[in-house]
LUMTORNU-359761 format. One line per 4 residues: their letters; for each residue x negated, y, z negated of N, C-alpha, C. Coordinates in Angstrom, 3 decimals, decimal comma. Atoms other than C-alpha are relative to their C-alpha. Example, Ala and Ser with C-alpha at 12.3 -4.5 7.8 and 13.67 -1.06 7.14 Angstrom:
# residues 2
AS> -0,890:-1,190:0,000:-12,300:-4,500:-7,800:-0,900:1,200:0,000 ~ 0,820:-1,190:0,060:-13,670:-1,060:-7,140:0,770:1,090:-0,730
This chain:
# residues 198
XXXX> -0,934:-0,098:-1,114:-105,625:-26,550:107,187:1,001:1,124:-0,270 ~ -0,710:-0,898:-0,128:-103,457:-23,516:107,957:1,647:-0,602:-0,062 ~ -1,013:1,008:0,104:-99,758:-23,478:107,184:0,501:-0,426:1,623 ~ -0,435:0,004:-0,798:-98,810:-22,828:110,565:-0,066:-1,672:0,634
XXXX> 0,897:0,808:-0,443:-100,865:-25,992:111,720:0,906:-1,102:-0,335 ~ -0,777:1,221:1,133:-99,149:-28,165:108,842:1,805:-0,197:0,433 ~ -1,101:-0,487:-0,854:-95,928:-26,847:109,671:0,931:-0,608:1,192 ~ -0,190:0,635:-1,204:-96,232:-27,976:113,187:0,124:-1,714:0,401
XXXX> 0,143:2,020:0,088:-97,349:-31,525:112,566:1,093:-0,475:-0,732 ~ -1,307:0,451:0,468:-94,467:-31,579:110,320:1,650:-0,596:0,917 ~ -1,318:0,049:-1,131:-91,506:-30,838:112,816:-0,498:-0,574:0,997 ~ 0,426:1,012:-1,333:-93,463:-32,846:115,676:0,227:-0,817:-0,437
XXXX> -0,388:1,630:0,010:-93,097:-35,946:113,542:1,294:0,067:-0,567 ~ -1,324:-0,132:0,435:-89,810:-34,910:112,693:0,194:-0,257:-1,417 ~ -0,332:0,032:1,234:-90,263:-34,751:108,836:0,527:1,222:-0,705 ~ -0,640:-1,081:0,371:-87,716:-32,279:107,911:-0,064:-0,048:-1,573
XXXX> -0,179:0,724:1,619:-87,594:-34,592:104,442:-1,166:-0,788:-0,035 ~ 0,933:1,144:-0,096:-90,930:-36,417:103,355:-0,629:-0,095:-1,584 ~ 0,637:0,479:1,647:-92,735:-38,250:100,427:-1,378:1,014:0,242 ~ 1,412:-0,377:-0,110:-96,151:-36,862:99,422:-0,844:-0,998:0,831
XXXX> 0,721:1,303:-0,764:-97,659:-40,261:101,067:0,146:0,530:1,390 ~ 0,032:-0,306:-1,347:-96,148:-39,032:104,363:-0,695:1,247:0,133 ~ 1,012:-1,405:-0,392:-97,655:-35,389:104,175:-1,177:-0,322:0,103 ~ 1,415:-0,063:-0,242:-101,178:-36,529:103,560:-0,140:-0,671:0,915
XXXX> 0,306:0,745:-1,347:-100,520:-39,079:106,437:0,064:1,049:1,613 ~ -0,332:-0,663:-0,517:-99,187:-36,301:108,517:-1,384:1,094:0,187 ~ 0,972:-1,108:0,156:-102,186:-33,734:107,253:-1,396:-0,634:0,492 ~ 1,095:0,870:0,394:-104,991:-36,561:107,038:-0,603:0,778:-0,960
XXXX> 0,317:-0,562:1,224:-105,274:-34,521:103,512:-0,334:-1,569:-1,203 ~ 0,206:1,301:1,020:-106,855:-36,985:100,790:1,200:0,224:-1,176 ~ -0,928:-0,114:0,413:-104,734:-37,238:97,672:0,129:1,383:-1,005 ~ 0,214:-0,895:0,743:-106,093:-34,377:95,683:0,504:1,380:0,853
XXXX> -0,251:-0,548:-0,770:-106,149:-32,074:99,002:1,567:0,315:-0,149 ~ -1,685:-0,452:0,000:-102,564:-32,755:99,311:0,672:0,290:-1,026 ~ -0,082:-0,602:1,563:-101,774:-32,004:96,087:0,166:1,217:-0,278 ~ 0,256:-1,324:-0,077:-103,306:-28,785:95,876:1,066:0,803:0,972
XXXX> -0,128:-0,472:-0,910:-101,722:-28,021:99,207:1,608:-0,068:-0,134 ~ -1,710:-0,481:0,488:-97,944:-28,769:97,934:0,162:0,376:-0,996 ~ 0,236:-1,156:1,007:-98,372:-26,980:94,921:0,195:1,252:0,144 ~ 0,370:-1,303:-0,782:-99,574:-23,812:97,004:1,224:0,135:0,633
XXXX> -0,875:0,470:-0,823:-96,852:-24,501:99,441:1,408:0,493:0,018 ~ -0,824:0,278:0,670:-94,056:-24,926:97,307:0,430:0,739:-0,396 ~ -0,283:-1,404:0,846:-94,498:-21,928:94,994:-0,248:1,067:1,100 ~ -0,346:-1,420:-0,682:-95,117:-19,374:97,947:1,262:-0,410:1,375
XXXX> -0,934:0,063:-0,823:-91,364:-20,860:99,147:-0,148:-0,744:1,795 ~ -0,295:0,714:-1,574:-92,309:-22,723:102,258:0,515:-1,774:0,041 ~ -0,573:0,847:0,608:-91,683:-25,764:100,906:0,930:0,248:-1,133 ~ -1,643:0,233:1,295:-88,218:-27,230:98,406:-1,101:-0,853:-0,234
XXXX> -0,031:1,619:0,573:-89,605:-29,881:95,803:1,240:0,147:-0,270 ~ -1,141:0,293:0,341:-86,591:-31,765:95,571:-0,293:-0,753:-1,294 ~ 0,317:0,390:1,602:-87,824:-34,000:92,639:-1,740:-0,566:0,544 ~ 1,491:0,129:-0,423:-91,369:-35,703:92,395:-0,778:-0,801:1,366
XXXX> 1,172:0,436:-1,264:-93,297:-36,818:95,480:1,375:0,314:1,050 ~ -1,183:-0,366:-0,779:-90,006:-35,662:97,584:0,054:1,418:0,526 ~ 0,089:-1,407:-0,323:-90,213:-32,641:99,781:0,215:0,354:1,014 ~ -0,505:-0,169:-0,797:-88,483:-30,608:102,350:-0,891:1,186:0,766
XXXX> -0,157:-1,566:-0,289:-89,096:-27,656:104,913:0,887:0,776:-0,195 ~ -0,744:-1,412:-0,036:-87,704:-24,395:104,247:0,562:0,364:1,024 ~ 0,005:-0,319:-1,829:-87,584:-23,660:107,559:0,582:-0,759:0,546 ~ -0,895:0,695:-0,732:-85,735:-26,670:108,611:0,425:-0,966:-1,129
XXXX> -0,668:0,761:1,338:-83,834:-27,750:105,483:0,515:-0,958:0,063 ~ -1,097:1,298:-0,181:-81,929:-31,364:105,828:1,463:0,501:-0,760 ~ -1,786:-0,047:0,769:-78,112:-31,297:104,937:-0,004:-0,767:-1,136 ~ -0,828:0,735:0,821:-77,201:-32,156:101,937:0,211:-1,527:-0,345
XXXX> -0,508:1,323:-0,418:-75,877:-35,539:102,768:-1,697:-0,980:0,136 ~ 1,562:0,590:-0,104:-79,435:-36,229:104,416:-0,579:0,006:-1,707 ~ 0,571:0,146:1,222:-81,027:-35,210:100,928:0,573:-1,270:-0,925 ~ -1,071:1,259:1,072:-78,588:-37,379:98,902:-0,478:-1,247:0,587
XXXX> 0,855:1,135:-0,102:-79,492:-40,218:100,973:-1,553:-0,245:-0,505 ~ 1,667:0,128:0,085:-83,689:-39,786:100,583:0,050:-0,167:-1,359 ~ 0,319:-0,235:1,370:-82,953:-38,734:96,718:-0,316:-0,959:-0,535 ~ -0,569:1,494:1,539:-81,879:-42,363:95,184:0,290:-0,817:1,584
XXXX> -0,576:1,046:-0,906:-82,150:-45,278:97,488:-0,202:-1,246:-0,461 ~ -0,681:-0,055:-1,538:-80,731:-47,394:98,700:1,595:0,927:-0,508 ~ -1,063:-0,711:0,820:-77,353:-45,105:98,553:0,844:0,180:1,354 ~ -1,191:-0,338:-0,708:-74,264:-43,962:100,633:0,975:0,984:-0,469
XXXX> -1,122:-1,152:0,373:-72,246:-41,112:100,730:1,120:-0,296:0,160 ~ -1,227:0,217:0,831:-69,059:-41,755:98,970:1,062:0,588:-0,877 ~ -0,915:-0,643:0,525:-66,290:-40,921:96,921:0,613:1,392:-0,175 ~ -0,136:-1,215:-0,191:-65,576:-37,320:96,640:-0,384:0,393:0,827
XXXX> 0,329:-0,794:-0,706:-67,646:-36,358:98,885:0,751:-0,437:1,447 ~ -0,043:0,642:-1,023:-66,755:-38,832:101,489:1,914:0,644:-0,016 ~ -1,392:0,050:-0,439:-62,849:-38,468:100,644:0,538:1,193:0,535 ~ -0,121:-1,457:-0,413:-63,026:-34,459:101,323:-0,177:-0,188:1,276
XXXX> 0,344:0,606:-2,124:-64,707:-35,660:105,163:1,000:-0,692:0,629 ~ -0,829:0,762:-0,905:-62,032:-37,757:105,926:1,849:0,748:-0,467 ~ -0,552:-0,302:0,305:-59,512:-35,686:104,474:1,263:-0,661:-0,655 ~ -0,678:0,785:0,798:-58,068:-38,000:101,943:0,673:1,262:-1,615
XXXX> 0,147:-1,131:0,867:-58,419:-34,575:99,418:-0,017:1,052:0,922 ~ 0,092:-0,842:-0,684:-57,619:-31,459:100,370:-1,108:1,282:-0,260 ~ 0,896:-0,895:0,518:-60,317:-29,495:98,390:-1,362:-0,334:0,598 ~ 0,708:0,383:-0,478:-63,698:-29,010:99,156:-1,099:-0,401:-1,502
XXXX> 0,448:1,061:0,880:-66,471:-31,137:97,298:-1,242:0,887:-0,282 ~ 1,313:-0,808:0,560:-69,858:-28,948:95,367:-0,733:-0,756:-0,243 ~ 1,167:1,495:-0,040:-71,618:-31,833:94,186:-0,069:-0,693:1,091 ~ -0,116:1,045:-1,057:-72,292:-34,529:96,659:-0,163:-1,350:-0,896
XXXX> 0,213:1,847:0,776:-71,600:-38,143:95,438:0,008:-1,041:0,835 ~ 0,692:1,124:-0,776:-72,920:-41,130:96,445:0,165:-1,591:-0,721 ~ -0,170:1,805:0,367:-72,873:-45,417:95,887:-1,335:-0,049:0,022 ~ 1,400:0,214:-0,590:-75,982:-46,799:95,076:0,098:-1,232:-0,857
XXXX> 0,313:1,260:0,721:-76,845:-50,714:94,001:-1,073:0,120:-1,302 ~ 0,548:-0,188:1,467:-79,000:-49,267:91,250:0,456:0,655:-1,088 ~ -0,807:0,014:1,060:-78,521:-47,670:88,046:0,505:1,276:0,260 ~ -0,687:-1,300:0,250:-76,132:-44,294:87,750:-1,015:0,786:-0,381
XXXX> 0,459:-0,940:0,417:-77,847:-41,342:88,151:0,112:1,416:0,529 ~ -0,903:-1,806:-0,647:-77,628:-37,469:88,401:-1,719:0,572:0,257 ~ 0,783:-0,904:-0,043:-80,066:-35,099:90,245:0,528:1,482:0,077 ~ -0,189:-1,388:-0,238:-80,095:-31,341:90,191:-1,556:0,311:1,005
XXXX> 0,901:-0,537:-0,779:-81,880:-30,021:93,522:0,058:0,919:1,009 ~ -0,144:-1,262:-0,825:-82,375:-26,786:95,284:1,614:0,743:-0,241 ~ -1,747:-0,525:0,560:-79,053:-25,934:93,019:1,415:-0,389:0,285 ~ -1,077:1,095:-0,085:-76,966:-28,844:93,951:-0,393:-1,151:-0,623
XXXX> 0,099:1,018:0,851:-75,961:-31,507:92,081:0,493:-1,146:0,807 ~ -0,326:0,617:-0,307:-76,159:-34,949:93,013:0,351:-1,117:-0,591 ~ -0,991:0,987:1,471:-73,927:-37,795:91,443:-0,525:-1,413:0,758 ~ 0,122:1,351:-0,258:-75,000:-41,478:92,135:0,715:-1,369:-1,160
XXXX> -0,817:0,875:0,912:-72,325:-43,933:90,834:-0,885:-1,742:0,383 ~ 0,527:1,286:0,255:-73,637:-47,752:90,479:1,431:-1,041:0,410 ~ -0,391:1,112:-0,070:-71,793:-50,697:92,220:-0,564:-0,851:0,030 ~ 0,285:1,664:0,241:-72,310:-54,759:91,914:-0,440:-0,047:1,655
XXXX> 0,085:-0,214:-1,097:-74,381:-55,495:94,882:0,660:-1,073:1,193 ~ -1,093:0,780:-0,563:-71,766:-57,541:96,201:1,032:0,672:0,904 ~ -0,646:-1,003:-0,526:-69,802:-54,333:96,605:-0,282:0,926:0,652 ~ 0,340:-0,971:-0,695:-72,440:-52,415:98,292:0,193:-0,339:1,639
XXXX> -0,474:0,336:-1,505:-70,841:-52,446:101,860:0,638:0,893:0,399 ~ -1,208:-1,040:-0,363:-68,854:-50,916:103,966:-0,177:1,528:0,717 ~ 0,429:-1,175:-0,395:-70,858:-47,805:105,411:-0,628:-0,087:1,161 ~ 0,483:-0,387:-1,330:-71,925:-46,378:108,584:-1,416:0,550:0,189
XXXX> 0,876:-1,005:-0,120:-74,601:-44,376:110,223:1,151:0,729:0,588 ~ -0,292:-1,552:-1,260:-73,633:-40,685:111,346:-0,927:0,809:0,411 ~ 1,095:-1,123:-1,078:-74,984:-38,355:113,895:0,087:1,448:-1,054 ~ -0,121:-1,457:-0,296:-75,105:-34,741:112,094:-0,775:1,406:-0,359
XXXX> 1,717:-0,865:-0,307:-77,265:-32,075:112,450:-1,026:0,183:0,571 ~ 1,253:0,174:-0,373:-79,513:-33,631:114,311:-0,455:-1,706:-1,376 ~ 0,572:0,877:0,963:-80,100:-36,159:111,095:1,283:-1,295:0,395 ~ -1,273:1,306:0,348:-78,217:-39,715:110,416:-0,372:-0,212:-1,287
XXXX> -0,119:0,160:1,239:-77,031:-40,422:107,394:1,211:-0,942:-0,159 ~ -0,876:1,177:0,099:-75,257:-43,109:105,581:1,480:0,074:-0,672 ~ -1,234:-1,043:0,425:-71,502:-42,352:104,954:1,118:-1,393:-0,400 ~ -0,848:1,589:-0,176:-69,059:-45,397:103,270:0,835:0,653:1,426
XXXX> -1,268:0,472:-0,490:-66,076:-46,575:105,812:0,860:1,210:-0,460 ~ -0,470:-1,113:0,991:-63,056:-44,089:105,232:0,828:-1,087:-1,519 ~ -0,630:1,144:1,045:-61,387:-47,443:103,228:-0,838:-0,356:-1,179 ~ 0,863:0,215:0,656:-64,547:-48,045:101,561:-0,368:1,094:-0,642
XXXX> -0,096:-1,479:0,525:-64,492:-44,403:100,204:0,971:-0,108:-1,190 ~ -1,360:0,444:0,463:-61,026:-45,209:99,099:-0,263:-0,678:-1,375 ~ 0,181:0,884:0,943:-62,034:-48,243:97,474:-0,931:0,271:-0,870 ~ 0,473:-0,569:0,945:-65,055:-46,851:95,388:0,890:0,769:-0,754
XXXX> -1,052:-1,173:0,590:-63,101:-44,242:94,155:0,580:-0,489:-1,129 ~ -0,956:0,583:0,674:-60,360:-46,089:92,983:-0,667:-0,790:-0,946 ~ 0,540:0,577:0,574:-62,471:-48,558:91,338:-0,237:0,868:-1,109 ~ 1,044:-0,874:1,886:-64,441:-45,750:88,803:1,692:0,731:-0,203
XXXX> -1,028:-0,099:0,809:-60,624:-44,497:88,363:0,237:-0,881:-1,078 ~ 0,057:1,361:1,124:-59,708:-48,187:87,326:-1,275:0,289:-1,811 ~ 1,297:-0,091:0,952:-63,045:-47,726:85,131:0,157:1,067:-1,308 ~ -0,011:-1,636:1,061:-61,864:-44,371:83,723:-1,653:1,006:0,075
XXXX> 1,093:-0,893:-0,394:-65,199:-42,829:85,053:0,506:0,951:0,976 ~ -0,403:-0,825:-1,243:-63,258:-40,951:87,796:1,590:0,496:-0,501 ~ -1,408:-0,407:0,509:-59,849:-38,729:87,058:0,592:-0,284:1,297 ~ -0,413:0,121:-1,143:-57,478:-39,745:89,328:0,678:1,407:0,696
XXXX> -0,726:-1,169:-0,414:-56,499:-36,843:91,801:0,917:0,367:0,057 ~ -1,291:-0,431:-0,554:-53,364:-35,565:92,145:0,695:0,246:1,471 ~ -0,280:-0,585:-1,292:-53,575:-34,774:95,468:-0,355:-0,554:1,070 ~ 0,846:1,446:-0,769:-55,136:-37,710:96,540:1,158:-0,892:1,224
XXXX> -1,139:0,114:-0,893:-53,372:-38,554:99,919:-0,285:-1,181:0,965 ~ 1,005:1,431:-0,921:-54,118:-42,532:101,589:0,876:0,125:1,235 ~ -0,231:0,108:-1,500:-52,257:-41,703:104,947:-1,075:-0,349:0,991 ~ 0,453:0,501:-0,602:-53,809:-43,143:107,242:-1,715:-0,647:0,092
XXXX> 0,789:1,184:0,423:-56,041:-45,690:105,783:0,904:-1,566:0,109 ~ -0,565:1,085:-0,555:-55,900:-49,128:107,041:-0,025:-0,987:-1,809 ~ -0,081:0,400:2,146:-54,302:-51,003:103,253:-0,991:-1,190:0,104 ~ 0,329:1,120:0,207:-55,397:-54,497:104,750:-1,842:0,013:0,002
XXXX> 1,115:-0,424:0,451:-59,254:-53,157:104,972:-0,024:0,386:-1,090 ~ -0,040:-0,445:1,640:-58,450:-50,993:101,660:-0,265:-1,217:-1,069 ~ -0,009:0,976:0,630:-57,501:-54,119:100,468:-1,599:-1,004:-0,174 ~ 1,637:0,632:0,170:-60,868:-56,142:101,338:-0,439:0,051:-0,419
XXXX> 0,792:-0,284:0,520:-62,799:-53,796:100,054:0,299:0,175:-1,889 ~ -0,545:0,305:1,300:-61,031:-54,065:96,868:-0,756:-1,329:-0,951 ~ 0,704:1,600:0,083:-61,933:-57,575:96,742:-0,918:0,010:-0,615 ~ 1,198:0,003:0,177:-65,032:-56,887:97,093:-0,844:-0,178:-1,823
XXXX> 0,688:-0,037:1,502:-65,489:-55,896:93,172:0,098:-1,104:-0,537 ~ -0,111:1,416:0,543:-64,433:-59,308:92,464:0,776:0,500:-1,952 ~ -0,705:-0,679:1,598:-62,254:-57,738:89,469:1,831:-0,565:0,301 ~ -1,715:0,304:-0,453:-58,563:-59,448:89,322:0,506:1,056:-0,713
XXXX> -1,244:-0,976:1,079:-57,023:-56,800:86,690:-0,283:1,373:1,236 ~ 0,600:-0,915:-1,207:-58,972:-54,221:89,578:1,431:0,340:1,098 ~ -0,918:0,201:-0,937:-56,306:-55,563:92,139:1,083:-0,182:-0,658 ~ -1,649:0,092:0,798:-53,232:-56,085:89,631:0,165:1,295:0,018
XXXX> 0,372:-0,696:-0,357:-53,807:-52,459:89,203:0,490:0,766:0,986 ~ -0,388:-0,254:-1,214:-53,747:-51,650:92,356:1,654:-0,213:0,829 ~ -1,613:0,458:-0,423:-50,741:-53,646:93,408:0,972:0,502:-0,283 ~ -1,259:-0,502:1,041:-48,547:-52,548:90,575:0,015:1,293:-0,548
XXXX> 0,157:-1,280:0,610:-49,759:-49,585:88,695:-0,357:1,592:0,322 ~ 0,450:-0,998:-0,956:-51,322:-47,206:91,136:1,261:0,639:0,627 ~ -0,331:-0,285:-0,730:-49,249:-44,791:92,008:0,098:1,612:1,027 ~ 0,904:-1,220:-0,751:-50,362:-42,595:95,363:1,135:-0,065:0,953
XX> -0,534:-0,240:-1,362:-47,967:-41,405:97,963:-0,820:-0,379:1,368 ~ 0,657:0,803:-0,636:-48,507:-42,980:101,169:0,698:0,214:1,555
């Protein structure tokens, strides 16, 4: 099959982002076929591998955000990245970081780095869908942003910002999601020791 061909069947089923399983479903390529054929693909730039059986068009790249979700699931875009979007930080964010109920992990793909912090799945909550690009993707709450955050501070996995600004975040949601970790020294903490202009 030609790329053009491949290509086409791609963006008709709208796989801007797909496993190898979906290409050969997409190609009706067996598993060797397809193989060969993202290999070829790949190295003459028409295809990104993002990591193994994970793969984008060139030609119609997903955001960022989208990738981060597909990379490590189940996951949510969070903390840094999320607090730069809602303008809780005034800087902008190079990595993209994310929540995910499994274990902490880091990818490097297409020369971004992606950070996946690990909450209790008690604490995985709190996130939306968004419209953008054309894609949806899963983005915490802006409180639930908040509250990760703060948490891997608490933890000492996260430096706390300086510049870190909670205007207009709702506290008694903040608060909830606090909860959530089920950590009392978490919320003492919070109450007493935290201190963020407001």
């Amino acid at each position: 099959m030609k790329w053009m061909e491949i290509e086409a069947r791609l963006r008709g089923g709208g796989f801007r982002l797909f496993s190898a399983r979906e290409f050969r479903q997409v190609t009706g390529s067996g598993a060797v076929a397809a193989k060969f054929l993202l290999i070829r693909y790949t190295r003459r730039g028409l295809l990104c591998r993002l990591k193994r059986g994970l793969y984008a068009l060139r030609s119609a790249m997903p955001s960022k955000w989208g990738i981060a979700n597909r990379l490590y699931k189940p996951s949510y875009i969070s903390l840094a990245s999320a607090l730069s979007y809602y303008g809780f930080i005034p800087e902008s964010v190079y990595a993209v970081t994310s929540v995910t109920a499994k274990t902490t992990r880091e990818f490097e793909a297409d020369g971004t780095s992606y950070i996946y912090r690990t909450v209790k799945k008690d604490a995985f909550s709190g996130y939306k869908t968004i419209e953008t690009g054309g894609e949806t993707v899963l983005l915490a709450e802006k409180e639930k942003a908040l509250a990760d955050y703060l948490y891997f501070v608490f933890l000492k996995k996260e430096r706390l910002n300086t510049r870190l600004n909670m205007r207009g975040a709702n506290k008694r949601l903040l608060g909830g999601y606090l909860r959530a970790f089920k950590n009392k020294r978490l919320l003492d903490w919070y109450a007493h020791d935290l201190k963020i202009p407001d």
